[in-house]
C-alpha positions in Angstrom: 141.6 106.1 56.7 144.9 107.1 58.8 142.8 110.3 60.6 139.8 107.5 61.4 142.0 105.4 62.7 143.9 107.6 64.7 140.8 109.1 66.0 139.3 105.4 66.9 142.1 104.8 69.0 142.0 108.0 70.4 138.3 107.4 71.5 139.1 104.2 73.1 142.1 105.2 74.9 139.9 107.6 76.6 136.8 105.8 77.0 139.6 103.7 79.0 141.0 106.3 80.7 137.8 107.6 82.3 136.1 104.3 83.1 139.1 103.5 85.0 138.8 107.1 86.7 135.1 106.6 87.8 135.9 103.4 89.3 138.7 104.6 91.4 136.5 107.4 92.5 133.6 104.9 93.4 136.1 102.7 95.3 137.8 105.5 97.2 134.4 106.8 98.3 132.8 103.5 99.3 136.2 103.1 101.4 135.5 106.4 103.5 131.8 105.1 104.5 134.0 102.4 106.3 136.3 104.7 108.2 135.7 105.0 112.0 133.8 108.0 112.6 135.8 111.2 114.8 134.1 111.7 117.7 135.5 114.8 119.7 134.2 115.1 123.7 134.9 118.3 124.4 133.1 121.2 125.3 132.9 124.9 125.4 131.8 127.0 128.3 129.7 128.4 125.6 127.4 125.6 124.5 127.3 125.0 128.3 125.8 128.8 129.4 123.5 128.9 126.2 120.1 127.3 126.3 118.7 126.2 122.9 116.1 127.1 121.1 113.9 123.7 119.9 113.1 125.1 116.8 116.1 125.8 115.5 118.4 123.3 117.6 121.8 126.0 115.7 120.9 128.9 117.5 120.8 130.2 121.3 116.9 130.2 122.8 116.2 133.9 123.1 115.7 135.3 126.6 112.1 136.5 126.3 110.8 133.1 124.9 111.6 130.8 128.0 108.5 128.7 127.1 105.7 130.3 129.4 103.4 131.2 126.5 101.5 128.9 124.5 103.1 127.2 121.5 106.8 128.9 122.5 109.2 127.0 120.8 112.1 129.4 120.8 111.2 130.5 116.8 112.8 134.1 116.9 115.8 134.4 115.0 115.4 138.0 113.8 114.8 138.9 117.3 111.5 140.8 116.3 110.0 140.3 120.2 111.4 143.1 121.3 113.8 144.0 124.4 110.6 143.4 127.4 107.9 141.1 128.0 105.7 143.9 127.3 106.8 144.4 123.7 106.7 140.0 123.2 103.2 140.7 124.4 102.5 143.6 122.3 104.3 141.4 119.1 102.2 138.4 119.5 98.5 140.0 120.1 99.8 141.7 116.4 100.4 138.5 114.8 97.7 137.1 116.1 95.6 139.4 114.7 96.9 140.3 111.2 98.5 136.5 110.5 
């Protein structure tokens, strides 16, 4: 009856314990949705030179896909066009044809 006991009250302390624990962490993290956001205006001579891409907003346009063919979007990032308008030429008749 003692080790039941024991154990009941051991079971309840900490029941306590971590309901008081989830409520702090639900209170502390509702309080940072209300904090004033950091909004930093500065800017880099390197976001300024670099165009980019629309279809992955992250990464630089690449320099062969400047939007003169049809559907260009700026999707390269593997760089598979090649270093020449011929090669972009030569890589996109390919996909066309083989998918």
């Amino acid at each position: 009856l003692c080790i039941a006991t024991h154990t009941s009250t051991f079971t309840q302390q900490y029941t306590t314990t971590n309901m008081k624990l989830t409520l702090f962490s639900a209170l502390a993290g509702s309080a940072a949705a209300f904090a004033p956001a950091q909004t930093s205006t500065s800017t880099t001579a390197l976001n300024a030179e670099k165009e980019m891409s629309k279809a992955l907003p992250f990464l630089p346009r690449p320099k062969l896909l400047d939007g003169s063919l049809p559907g260009d979007v700026g999707f390269d990032p593997f760089n598979l066009g090649g270093g020449d308008k011929a090669s972009l030429i030569n890589m996109r008749e390919a996909e066309i044809k083989h998918g």
